[in-house]
C-alpha angles and dihedrals in degrees: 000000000000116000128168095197131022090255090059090063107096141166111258095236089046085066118098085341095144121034109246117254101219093181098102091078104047113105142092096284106207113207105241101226110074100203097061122153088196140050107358090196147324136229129214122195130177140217146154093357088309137112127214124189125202121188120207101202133195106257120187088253108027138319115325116210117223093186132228125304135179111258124209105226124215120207123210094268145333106297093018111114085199116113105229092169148328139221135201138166125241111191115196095176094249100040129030115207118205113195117198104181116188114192109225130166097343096310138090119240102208116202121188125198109199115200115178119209102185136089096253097107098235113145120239105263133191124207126183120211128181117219129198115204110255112257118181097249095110106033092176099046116128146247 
């Protein structure tokens, strides 16, 4: 068995032993700042064994939807069954858009990796957001 670091040495039979419950992350996620110029929330949806992500983003003129991609999810080490984070790709032609999300605390800490591919001379550029999962409580609550 090959390992790069001590936790990644596990029994055989500790290895994908439990199916992993991913419903900890499904939700509406809301962006805790109010005053974000980036992604407004996030929702997570399940199926199949499978997790999408759509981001809802802030647009000069309204919410932009970036619609709804497949994440790959990470769990908190090699033979856990607990989801410590997930990443997916979102590619908009002139700008792709890598999302690494780590679940702590009951939040999500959102980083977001921005890699222009146009001519337009903007840097890549990385922000890190922090989401709470959506709860009732203020029904009328934007965005």
């Amino acid at each position: 068995m090959q390992f790069a670091q001590i936790r990644d040495r596990v029994e055989p039979d500790d290895a994908r032993a439990a199916l992993t419950d991913l419903s900890v992350l499904h939700g509406t996620w809301i962006n805790s700042n109010p005053d974000t110029k980036g992604i407004a929330r996030m929702v997570v949806v399940g199926s199949g064994g499978k997790l999408t992500l759509q981001v809802i983003a802030i647009g000069p003129s309204g919410l932009i939807d970036w619609g709804t991609v497949e994440v790959a999810v990470f769990m908190s080490g090699p033979s856990s069954r607990v989801p410590a984070g997930f990443t997916c790709r979102y590619d908009f032609g002139f700008v792709e858009t890598q999302l690494q999300a780590m679940i702590l605390k009951g939040l999500i800490v959102l980083a977001e990796l921005h890699s222009f591919k146009d001519d337009s001379k903007r840097v890549d550029y990385f922000v890190r957001e922090y989401f709470a999962l959506e709860h009732g409580r203020y029904t009328n609550a934007t965005p």
